[in-house]
PADODO-267992 format. One line per field, with one value per residue: residue in three letters; x, y, z of N, C-alpha, C in turn. Coordinates in Angstrom, 1 decimal, padded with zeros to 4 digits. Each point is the difference from the previous one (the first is absolute). Example, Ala and Ser with C-alpha at 12.3 -4.5 7.8 and 13.67 -1.06 7.14 Angstrom:
REM residues 2
resn	(ala  ser)
nu	(013.2  -000.4)
nv	(-005.7  001.1)
nw	(007.8  -000.7)
cau	(-000.9  000.9)
cav	(001.2  001.1)
caw	(000.0  000.0)
cu	(000.9  -000.8)
cv	(001.2  001.1)
cw	(000.0  000.8)
END
This chain:
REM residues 140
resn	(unk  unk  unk  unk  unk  unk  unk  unk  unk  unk  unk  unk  unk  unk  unk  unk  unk  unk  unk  unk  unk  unk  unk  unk  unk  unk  unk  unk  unk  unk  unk  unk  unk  unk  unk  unk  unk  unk  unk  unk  unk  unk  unk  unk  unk  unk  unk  unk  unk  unk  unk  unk  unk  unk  unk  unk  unk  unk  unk  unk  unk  unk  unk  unk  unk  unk  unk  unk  unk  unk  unk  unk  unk  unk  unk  unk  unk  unk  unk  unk  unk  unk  unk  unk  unk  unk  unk  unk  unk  unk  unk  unk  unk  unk  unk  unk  unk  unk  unk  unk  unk  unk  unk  unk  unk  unk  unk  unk  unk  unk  unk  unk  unk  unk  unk  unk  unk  unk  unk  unk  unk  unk  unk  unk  unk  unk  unk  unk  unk  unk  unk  unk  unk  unk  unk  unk  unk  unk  unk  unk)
nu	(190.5  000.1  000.8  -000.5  -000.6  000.4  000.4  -001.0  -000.7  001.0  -000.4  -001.3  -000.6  -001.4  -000.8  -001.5  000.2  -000.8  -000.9  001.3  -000.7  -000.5  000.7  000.4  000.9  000.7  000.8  000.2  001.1  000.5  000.6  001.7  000.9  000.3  001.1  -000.9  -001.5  000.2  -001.6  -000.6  -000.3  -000.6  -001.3  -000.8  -001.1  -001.3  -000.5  -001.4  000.0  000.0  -000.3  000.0  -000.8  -000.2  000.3  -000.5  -000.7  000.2  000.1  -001.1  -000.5  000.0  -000.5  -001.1  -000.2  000.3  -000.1  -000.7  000.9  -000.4  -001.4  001.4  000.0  -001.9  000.0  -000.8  -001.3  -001.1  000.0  -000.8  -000.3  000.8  -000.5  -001.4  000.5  000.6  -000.7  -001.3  000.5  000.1  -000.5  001.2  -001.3  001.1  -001.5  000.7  -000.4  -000.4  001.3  000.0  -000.8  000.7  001.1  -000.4  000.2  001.1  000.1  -000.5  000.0  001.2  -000.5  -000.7  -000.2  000.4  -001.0  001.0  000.9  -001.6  -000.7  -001.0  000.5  000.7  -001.3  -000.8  001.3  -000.8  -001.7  000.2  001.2  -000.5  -001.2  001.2  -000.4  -000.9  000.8  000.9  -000.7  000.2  001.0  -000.2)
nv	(246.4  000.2  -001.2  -000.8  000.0  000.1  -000.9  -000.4  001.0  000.4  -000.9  -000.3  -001.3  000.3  -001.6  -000.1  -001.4  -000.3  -000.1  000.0  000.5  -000.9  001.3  000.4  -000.2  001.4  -000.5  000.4  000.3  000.0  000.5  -000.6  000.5  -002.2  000.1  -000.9  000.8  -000.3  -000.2  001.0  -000.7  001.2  -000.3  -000.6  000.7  -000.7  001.3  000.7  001.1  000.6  000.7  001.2  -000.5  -001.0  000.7  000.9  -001.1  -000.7  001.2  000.6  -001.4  000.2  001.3  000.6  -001.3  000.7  000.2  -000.5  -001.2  001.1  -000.9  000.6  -000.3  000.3  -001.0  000.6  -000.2  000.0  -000.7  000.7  -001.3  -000.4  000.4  000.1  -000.7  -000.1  001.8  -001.0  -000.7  000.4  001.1  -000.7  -000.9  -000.3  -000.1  -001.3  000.5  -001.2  -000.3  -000.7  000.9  001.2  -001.5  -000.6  001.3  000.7  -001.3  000.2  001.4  -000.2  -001.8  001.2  000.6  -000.7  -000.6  -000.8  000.1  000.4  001.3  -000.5  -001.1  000.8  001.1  -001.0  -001.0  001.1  -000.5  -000.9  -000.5  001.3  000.2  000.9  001.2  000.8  000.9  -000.9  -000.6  001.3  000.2  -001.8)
nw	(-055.1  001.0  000.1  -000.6  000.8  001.1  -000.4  -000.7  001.3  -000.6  -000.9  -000.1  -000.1  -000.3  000.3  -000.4  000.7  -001.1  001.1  001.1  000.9  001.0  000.7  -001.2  000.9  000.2  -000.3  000.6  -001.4  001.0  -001.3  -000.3  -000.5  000.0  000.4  000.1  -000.4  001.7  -000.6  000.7  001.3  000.4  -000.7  001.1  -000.7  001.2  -001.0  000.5  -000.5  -001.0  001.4  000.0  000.8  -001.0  -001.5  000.8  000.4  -001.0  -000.7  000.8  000.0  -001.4  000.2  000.6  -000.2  -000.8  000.9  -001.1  -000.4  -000.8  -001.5  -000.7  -000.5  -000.1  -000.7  -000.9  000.3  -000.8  001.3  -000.2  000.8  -000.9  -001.2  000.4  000.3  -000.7  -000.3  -000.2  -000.5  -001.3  000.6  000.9  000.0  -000.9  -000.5  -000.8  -000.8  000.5  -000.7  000.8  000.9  -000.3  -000.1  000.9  000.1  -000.8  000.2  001.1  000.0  -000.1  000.1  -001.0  001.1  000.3  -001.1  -000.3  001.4  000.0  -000.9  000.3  -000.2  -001.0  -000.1  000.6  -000.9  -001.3  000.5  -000.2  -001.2  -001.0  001.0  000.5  -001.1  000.6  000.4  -000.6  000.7  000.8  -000.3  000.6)
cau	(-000.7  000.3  001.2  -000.3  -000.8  001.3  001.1  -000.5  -001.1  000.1  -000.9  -000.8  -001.2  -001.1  -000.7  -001.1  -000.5  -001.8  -000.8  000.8  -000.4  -001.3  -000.7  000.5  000.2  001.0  001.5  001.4  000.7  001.2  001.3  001.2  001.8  001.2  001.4  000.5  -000.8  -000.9  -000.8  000.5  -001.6  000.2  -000.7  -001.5  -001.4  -000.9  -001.2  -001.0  -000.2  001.0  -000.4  001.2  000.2  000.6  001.6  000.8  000.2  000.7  001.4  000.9  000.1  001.6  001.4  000.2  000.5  001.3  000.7  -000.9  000.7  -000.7  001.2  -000.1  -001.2  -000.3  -000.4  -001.1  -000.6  -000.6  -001.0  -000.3  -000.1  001.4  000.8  -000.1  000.7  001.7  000.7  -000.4  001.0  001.4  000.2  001.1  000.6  -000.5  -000.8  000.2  -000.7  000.8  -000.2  -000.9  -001.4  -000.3  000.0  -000.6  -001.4  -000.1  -000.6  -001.7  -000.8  000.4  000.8  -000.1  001.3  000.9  000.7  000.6  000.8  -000.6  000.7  -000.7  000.8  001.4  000.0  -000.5  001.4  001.1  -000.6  -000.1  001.2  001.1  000.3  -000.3  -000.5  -001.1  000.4  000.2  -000.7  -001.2  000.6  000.1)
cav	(001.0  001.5  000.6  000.4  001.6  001.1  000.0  000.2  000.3  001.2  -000.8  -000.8  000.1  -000.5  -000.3  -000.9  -001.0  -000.2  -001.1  -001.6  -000.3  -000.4  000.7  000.7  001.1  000.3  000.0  001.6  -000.6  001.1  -001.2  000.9  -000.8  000.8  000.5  -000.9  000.2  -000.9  000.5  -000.5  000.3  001.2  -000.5  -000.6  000.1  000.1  000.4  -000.3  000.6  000.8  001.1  001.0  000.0  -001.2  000.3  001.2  -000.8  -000.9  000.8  000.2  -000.9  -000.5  000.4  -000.3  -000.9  000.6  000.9  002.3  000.6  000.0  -000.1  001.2  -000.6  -001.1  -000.3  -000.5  000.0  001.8  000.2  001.5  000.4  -000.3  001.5  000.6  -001.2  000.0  001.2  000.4  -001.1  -000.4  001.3  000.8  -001.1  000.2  -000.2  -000.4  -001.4  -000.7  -000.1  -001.1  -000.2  001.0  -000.8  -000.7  001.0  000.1  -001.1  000.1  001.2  001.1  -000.9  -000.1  001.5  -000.4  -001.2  000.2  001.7  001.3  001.1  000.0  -001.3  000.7  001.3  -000.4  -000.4  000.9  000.8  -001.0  -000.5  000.5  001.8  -000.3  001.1  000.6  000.8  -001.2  -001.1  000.8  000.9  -000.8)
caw	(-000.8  000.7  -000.4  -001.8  -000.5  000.4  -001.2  -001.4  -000.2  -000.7  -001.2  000.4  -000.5  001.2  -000.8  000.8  -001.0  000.1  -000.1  -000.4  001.1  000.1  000.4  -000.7  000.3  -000.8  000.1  -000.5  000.3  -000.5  -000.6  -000.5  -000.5  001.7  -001.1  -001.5  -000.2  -000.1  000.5  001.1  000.6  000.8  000.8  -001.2  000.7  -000.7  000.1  -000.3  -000.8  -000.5  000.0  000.2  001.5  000.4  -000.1  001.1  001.0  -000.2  -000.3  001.3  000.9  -000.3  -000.2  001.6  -000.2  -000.6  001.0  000.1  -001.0  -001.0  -000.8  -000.7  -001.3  000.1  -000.8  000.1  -000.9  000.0  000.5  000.3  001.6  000.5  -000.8  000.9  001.2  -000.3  000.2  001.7  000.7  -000.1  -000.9  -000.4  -000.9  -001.6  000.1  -001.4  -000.6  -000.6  -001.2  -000.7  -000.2  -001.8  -001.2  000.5  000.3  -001.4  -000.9  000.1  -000.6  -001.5  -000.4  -001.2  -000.1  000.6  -000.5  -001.1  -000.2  -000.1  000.5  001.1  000.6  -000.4  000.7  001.1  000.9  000.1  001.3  001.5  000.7  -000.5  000.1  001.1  001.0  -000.2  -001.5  -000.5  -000.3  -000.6  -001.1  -001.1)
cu	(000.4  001.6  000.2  -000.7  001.3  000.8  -000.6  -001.3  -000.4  -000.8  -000.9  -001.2  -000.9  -000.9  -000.9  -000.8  -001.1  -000.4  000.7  -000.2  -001.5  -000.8  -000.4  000.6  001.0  001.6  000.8  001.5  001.5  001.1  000.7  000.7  001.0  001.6  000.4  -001.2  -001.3  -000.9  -000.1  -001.8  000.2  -001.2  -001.7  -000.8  -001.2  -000.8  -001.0  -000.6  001.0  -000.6  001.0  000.3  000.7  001.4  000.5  000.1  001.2  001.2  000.8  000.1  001.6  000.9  000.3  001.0  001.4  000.7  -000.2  000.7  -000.9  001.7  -000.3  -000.9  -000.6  -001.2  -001.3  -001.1  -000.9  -001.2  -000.8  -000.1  001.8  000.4  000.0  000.2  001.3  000.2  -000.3  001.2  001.4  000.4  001.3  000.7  -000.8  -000.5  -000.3  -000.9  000.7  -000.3  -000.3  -001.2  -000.5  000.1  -001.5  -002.0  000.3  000.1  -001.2  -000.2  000.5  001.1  000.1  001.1  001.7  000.5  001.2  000.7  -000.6  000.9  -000.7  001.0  001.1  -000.1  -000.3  000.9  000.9  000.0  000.2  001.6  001.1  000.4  000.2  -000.3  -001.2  -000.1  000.1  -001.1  -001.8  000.2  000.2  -001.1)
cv	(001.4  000.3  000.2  001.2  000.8  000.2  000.1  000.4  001.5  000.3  -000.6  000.0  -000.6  000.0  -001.0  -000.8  -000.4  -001.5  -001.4  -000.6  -000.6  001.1  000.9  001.7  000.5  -000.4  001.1  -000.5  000.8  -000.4  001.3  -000.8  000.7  000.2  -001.4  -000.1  -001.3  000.1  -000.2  000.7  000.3  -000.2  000.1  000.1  -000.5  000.7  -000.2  000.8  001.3  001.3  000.8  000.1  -001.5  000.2  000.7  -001.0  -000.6  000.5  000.1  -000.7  -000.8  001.0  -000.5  -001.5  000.3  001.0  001.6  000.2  000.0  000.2  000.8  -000.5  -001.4  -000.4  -001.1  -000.5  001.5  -000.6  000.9  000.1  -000.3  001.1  001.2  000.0  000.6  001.0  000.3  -000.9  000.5  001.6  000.3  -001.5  000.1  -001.2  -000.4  -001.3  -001.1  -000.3  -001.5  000.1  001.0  -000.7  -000.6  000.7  000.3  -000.8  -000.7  000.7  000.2  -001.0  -000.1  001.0  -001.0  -000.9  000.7  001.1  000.7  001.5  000.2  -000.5  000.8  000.6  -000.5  -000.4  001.1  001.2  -000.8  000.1  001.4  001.4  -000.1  000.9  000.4  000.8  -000.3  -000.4  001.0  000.7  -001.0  -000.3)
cw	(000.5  -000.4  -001.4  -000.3  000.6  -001.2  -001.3  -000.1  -000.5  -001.0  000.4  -001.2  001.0  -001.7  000.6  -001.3  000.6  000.3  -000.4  001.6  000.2  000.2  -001.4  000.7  -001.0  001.0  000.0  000.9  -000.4  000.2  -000.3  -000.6  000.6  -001.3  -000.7  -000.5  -000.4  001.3  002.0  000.3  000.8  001.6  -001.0  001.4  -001.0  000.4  000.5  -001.2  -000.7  -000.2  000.2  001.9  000.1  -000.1  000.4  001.1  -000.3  -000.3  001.4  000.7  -000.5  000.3  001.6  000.1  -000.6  000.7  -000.3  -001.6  -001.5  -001.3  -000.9  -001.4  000.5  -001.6  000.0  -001.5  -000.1  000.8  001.1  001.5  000.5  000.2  001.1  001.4  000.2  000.7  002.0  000.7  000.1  -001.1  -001.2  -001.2  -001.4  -000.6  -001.5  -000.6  -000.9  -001.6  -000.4  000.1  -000.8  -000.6  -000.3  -000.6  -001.4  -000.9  000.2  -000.6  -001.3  -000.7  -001.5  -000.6  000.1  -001.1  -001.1  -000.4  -000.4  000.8  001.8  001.0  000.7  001.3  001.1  001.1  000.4  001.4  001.1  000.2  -000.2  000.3  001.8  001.2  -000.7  -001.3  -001.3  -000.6  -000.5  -001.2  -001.6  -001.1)
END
């Protein structure tokens, strides 16, 4: 794991799955793609809870395990104590949400908006995959 992260831990997502343990704790689990883009596991904790002091713990307890080395984007869900986690940990690392779980959150919410090449649909891909600076993307 340690030497996989040296080499492809540039990218990273960290993501925690619910209640598949007796205990229902949470899982946090942090994965990458190594250069034939296949998934590689970085390393996995379990929780006891997902407070913003758990994941300042756990941030730095991997990176400590990773030899201090933090990765330049790390990807996530919008969960608010991670979120807040991230900058105490890992300042100088950019801090992205992943696009399967926007997929994921706006077809819960706004799955009426989306059907049938609506102009909604158009604009919405056209915010997530098409603008790549700030500018851009506020000016559209």
């Amino acid at each position: 794991m340690i030497i996989d992260y040296s080499h492809f831990g540039d990218a990273i997502m960290f993501d925690t799955t619910y209640s598949t343990n007796r205990d229902a704790r949470p899982l946090g689990v942090f994965l990458g793609l190594n250069h034939h883009r296949e998934t590689v596991v970085f390393g996995a904790a379990l929780l006891y809870d997902e407070t913003i002091e758990s994941f300042v713990w756990l941030f730095e307890t991997f990176l400590e395990a990773m030899s201090g080395k933090k990765p330049i984007t790390i990807f996530t869900d919008q969960d608010a104590a991670m979120s807040a986690a991230i900058p105490k940990v890992m300042l100088e690392t950019c801090h992205a949400l992943c696009s399967w779980h926007m997929w994921q959150n706006a077809n819960r919410h706004l799955g009426y908006l989306l059907k049938g090449g609506s102009r909604f649909n158009k604009d919405f891909l056209a915010c997530v995959y098409e603008y790549n600076d700030e500018d851009n993307f506020l000016s559209a």
